[in-house]
MDAnalysis code that builds the backbone (N, CA, C; Angstrom):
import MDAnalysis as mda
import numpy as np

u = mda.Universe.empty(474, n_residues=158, atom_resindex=np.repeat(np.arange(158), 3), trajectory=True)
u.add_TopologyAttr("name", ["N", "CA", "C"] * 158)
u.add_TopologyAttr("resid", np.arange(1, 159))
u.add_TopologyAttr("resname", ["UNK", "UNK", "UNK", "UNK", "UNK", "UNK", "UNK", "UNK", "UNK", "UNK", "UNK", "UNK", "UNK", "UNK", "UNK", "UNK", "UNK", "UNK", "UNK", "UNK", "UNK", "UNK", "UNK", "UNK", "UNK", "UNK", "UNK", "UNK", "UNK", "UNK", "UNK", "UNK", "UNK", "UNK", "UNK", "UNK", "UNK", "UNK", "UNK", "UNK", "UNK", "UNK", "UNK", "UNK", "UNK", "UNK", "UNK", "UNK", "UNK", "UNK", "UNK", "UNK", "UNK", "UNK", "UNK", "UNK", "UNK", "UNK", "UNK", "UNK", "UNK", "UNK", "UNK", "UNK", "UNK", "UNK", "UNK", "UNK", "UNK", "UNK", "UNK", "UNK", "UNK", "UNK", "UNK", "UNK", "UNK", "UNK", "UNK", "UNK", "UNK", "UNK", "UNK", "UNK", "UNK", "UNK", "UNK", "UNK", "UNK", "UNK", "UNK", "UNK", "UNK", "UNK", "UNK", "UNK", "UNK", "UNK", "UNK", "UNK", "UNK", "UNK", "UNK", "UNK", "UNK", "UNK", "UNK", "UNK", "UNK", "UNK", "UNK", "UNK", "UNK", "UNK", "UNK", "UNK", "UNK", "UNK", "UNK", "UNK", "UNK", "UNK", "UNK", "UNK", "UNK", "UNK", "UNK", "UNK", "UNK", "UNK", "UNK", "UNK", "UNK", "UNK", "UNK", "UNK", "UNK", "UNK", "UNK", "UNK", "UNK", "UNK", "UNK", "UNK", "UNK", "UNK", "UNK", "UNK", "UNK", "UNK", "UNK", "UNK", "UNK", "UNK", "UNK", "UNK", "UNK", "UNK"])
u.atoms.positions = np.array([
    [20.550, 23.696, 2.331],
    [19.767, 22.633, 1.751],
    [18.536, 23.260, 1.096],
    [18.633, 22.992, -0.270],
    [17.532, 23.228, -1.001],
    [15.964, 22.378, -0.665],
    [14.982, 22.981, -0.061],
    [13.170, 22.132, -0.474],
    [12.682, 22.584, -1.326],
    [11.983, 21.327, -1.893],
    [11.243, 21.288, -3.096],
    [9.923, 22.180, -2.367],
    [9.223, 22.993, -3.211],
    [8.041, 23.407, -3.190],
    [6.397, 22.466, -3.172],
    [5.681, 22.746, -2.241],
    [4.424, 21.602, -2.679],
    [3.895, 22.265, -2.611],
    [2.309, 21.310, -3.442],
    [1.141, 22.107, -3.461],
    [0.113, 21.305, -2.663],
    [-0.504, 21.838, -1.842],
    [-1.849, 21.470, -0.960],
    [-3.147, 21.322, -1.541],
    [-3.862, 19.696, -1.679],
    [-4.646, 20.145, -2.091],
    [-5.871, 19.432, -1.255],
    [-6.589, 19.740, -1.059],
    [-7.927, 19.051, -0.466],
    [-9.073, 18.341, -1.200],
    [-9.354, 17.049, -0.680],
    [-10.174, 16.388, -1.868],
    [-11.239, 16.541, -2.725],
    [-11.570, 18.037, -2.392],
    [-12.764, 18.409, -2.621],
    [-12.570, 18.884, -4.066],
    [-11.002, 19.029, -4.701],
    [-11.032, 19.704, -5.757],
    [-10.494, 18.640, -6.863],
    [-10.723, 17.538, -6.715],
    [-11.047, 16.485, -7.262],
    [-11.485, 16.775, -9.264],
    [-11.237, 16.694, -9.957],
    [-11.174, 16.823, -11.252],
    [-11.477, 15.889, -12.106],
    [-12.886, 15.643, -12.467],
    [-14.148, 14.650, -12.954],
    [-13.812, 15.082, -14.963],
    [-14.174, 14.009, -15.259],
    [-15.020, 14.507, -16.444],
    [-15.973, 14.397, -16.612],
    [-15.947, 15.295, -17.943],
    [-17.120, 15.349, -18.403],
    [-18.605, 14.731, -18.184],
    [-19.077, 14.775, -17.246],
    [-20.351, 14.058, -17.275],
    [-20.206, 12.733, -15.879],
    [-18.989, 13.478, -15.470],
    [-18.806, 12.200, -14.247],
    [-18.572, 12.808, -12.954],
    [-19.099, 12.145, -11.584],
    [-19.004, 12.828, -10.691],
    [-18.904, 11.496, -9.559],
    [-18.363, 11.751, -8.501],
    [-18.334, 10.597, -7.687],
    [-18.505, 11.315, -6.163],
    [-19.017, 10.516, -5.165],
    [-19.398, 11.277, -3.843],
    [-17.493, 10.863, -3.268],
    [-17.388, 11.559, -2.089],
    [-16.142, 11.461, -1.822],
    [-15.741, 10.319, -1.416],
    [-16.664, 8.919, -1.090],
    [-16.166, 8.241, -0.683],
    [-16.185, 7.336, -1.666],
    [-15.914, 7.482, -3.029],
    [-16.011, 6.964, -4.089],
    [-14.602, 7.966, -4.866],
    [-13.879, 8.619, -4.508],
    [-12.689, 8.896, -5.123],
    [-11.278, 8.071, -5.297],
    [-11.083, 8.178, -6.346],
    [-9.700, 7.321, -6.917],
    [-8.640, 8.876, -7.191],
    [-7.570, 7.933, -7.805],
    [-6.136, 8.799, -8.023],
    [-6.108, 9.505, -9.470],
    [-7.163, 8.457, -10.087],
    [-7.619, 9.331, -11.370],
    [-8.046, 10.696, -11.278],
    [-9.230, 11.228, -10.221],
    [-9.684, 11.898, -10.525],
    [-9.164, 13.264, -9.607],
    [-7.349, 12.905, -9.683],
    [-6.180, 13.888, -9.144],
    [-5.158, 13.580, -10.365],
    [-5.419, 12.861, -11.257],
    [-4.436, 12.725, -12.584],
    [-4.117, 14.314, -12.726],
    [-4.889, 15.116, -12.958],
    [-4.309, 16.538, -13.533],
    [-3.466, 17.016, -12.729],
    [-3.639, 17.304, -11.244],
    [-3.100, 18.202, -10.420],
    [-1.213, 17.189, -10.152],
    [-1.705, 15.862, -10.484],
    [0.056, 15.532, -10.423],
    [0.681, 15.636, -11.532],
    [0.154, 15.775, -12.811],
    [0.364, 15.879, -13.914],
    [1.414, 17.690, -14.011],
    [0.491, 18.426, -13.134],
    [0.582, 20.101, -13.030],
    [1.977, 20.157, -12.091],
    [1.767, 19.260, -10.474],
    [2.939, 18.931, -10.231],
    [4.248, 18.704, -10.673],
    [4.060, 17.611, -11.610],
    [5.282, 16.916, -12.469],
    [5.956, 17.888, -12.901],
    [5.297, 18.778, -13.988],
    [5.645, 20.032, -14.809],
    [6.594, 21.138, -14.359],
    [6.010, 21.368, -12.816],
    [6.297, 22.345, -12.248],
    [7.638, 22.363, -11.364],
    [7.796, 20.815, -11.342],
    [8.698, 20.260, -10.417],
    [8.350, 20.640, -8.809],
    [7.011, 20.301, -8.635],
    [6.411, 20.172, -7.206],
    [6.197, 18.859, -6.444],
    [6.165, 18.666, -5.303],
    [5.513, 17.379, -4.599],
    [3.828, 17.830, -4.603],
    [3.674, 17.160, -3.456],
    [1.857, 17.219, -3.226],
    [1.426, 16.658, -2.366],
    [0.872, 17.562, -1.046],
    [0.350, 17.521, 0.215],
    [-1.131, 17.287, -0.395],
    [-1.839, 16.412, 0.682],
    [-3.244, 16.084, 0.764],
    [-4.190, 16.132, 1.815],
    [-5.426, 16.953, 1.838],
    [-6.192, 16.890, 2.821],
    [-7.484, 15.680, 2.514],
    [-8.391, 15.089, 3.675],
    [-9.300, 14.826, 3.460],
    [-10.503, 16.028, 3.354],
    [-11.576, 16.372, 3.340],
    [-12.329, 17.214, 2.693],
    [-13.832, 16.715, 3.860],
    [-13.428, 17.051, 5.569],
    [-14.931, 16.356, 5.908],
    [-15.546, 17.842, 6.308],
    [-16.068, 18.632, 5.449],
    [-17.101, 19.773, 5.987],
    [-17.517, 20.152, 4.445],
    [-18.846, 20.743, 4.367],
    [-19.442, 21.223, 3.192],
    [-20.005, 20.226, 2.726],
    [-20.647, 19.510, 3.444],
    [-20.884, 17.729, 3.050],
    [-22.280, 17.663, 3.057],
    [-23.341, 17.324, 2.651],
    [-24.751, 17.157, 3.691],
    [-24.311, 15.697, 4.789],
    [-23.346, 14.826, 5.013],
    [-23.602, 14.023, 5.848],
    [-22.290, 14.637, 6.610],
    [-22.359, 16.004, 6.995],
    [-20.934, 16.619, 8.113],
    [-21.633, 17.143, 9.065],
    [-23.284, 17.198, 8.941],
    [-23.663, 17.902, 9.926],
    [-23.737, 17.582, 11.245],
    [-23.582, 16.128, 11.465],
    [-23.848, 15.630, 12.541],
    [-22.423, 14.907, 13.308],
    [-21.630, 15.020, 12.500],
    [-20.175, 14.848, 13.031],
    [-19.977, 13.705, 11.879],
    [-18.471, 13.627, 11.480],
    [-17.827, 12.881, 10.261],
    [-17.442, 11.399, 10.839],
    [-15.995, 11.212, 11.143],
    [-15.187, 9.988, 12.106],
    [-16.129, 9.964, 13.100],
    [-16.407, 10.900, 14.298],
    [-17.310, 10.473, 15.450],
    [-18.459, 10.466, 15.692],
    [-19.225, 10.380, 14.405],
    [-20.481, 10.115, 14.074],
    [-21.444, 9.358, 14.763],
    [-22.698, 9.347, 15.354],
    [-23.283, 8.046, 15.899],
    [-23.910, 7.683, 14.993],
    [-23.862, 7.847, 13.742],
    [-24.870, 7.347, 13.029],
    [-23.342, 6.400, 12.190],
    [-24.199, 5.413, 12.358],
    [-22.565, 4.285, 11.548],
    [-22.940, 4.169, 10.139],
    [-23.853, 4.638, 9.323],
    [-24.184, 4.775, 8.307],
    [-22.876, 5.768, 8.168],
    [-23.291, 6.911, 8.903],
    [-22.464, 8.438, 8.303],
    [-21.093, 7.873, 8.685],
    [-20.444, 7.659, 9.946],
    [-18.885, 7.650, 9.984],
    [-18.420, 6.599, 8.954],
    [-19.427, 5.532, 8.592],
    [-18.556, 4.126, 7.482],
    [-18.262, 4.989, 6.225],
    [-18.905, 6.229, 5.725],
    [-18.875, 6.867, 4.841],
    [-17.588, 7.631, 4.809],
    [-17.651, 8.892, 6.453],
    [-16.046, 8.975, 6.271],
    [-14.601, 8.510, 6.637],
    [-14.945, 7.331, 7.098],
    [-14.134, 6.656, 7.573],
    [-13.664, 5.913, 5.655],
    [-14.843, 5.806, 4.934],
    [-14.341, 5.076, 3.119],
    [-13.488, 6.859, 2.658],
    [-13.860, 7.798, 3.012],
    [-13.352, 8.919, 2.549],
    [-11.805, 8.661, 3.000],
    [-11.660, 8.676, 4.101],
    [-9.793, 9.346, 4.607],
    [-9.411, 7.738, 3.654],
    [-9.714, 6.403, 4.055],
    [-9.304, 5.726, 2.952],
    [-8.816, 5.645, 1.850],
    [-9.871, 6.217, 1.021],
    [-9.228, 6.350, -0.144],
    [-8.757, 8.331, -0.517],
    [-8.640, 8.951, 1.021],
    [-7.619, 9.830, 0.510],
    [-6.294, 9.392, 0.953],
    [-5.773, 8.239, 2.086],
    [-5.043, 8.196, 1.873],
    [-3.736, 7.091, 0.653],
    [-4.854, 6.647, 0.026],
    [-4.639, 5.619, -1.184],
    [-4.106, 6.872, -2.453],
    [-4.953, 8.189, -2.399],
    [-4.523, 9.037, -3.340],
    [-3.159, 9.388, -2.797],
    [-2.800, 9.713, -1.812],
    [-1.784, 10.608, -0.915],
    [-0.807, 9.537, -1.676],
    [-0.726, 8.479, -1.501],
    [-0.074, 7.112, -2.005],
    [0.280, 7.502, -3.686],
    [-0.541, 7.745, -4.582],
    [-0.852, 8.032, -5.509],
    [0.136, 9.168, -5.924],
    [0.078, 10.217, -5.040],
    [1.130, 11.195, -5.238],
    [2.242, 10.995, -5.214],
    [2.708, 10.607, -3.842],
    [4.215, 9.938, -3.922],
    [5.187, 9.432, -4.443],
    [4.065, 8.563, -5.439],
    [4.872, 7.232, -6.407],
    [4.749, 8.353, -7.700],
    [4.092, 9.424, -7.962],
    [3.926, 9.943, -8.846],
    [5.054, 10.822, -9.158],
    [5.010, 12.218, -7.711],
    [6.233, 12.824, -7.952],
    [7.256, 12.538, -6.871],
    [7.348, 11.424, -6.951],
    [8.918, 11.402, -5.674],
    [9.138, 11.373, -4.847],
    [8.050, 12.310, -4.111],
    [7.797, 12.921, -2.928],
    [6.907, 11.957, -2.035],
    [7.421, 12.220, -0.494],
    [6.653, 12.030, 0.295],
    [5.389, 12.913, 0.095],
    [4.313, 12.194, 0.621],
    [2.958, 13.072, 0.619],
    [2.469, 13.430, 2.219],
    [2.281, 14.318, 2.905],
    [1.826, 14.661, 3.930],
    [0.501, 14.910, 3.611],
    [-0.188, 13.681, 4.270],
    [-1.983, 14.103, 5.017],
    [-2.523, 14.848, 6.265],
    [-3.332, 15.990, 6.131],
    [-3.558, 16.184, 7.061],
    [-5.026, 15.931, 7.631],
    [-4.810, 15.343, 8.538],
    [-6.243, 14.486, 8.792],
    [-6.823, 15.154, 9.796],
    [-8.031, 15.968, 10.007],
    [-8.404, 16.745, 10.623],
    [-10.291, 17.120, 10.662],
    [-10.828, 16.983, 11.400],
    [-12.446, 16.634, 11.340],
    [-13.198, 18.313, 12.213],
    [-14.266, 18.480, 11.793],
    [-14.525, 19.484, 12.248],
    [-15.905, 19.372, 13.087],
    [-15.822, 18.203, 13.920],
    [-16.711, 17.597, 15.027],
    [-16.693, 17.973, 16.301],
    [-17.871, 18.435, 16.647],
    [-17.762, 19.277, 18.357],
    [-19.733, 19.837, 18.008],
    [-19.252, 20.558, 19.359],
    [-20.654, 21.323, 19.418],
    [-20.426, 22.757, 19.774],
    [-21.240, 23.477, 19.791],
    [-21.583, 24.947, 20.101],
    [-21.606, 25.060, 21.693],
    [-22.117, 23.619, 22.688],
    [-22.368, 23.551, 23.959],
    [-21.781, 22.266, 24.149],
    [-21.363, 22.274, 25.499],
    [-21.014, 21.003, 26.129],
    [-21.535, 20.141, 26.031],
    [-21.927, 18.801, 25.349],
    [-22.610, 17.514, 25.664],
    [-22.010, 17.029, 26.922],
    [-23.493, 16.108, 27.089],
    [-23.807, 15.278, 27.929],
    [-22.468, 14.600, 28.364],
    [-22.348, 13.825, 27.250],
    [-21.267, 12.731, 26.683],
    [-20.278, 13.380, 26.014],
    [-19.162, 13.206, 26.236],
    [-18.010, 13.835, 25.238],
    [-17.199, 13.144, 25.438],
    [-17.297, 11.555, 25.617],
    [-16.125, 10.488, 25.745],
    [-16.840, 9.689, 24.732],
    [-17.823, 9.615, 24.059],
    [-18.071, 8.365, 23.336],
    [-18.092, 8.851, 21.676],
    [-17.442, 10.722, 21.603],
    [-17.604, 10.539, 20.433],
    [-16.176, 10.242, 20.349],
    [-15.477, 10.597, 21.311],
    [-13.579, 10.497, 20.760],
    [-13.265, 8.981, 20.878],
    [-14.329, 8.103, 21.372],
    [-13.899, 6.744, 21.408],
    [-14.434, 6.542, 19.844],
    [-15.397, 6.569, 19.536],
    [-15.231, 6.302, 17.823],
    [-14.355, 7.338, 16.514],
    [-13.884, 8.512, 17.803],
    [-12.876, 8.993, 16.971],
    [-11.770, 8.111, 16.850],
    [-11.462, 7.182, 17.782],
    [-10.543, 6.694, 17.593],
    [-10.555, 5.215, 17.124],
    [-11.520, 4.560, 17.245],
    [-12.029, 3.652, 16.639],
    [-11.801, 3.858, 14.863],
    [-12.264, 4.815, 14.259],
    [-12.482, 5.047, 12.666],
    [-10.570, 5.509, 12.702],
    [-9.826, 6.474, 13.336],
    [-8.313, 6.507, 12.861],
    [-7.721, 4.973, 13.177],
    [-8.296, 4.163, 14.172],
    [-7.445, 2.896, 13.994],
    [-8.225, 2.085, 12.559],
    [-9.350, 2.122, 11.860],
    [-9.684, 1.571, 10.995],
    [-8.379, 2.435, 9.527],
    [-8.337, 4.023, 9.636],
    [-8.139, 4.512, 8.429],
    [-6.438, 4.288, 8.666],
    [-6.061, 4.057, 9.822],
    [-4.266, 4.189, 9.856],
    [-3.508, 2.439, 9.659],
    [-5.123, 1.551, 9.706],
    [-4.266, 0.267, 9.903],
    [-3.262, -0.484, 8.566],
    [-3.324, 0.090, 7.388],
    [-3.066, -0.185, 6.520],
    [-1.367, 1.285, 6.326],
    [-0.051, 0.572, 6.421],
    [0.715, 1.564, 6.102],
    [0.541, 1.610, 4.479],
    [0.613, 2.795, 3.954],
    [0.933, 2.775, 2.704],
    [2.122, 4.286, 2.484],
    [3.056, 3.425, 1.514],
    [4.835, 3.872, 1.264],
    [4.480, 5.143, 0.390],
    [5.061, 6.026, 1.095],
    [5.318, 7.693, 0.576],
    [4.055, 8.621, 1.580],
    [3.322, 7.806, 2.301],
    [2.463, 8.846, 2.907],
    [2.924, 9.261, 4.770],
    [2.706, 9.961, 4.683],
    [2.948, 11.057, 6.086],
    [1.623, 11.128, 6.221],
    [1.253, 10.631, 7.480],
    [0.222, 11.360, 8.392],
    [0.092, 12.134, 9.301],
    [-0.845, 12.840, 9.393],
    [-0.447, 14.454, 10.663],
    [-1.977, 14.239, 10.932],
    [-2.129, 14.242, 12.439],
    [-3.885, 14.631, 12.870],
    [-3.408, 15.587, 13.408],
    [-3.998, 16.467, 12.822],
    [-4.366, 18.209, 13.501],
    [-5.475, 18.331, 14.546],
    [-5.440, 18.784, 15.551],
    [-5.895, 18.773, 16.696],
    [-6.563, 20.214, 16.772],
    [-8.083, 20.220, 16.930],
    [-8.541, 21.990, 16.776],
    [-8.399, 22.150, 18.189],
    [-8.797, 23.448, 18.277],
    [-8.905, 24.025, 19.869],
    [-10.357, 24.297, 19.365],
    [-11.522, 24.802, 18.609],
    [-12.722, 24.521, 18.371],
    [-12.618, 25.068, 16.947],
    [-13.563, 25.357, 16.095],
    [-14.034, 25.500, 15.112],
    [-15.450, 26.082, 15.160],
    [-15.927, 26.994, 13.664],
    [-17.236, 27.827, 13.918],
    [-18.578, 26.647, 14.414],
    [-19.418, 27.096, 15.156],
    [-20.263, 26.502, 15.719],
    [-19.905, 25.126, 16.855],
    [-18.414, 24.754, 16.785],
    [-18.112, 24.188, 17.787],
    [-16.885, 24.494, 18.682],
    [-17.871, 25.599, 19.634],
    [-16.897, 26.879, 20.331],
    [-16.749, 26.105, 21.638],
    [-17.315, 25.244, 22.295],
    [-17.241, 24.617, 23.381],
    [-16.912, 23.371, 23.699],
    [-17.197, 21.901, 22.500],
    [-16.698, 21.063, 22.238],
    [-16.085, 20.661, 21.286],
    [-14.940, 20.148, 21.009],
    [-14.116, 19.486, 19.808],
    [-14.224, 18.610, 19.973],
    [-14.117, 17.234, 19.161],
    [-13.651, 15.904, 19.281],
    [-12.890, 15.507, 19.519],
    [-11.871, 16.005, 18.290],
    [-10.540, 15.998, 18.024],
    [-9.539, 17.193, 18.452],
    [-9.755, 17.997, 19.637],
    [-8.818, 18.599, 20.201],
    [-7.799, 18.283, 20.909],
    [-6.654, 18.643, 21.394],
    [-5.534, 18.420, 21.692],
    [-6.237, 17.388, 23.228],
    [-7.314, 17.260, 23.560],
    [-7.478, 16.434, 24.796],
    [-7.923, 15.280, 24.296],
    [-8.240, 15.125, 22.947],
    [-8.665, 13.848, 22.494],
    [-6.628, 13.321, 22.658],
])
């Protein structure tokens, strides 16, 4: 059995014009027109990440945020990445696999480390309640990440 080849891309590489720019929780399928376009050509599908680090509002944690300002933000992000992921599908054929994955923890044990995975899970029941046709979801589970060597959010115990 022959597989088609895909390409991975993460939302961060998002493709604006000229003179236009949008924060991530303001992305559409437009501004991935090229890369399915490049797809099409190539005869590829197209895997999708959400994009929560390199952010100024990642510093304090993304989905398990206590600040509900910051998680409503990425909780509108995986949204409308998975509306793009959608976007792909219907585009080239293909199922789209998301990989939904947050890079929330600490360097040291908190106090508390049950109330951020309860709004971790709070924001995936907000971003999963809506099925949409051609998308695959995958939550990747860290064992830690740089600067959060001791707590994860989203590790295999969440």
């Amino acid at each position: 059995m022959s597989r088609t080849k895909k390409l991975n891309l993460h939302a961060s590489y998002a493709v604006f014009a000229p003179g236009e720019w949008v924060n991530r929780d303001k992305l559409e399928p437009k501004h991935f027109a090229p890369w399915v376009e490049f797809c099409k050509k190539h005869g590829l599908g197209a895997d999708f990440n959400p994009t929560f680090f390199s952010h100024p509002l990642s510093e304090n944690g993304t989905l398990s945020a206590a600040d509900d300002k910051v998680r409503r933000f990425w909780i509108e992000h995986d949204l409308r990445v998975r509306e793009i992921g959608g976007y792909f599908a219907a585009r080239t054929g293909q199922p789209c696999v998301i990989n939904h994955w947050i890079p929330d923890g600490s360097k040291e044990v908190p106090v508390d480390t049950l109330a951020p995975r309860q709004r971790l899970k709070d924001s995936y029941d907000q971003i999963f309640a809506k099925d949409i046709p051609g998308v695959v979801d995958a939550v990747e589970s860290k064992v830690f990440g740089i600067g959060a060597e001791s707590y994860t959010v989203g590790s295999h115990e969440f």
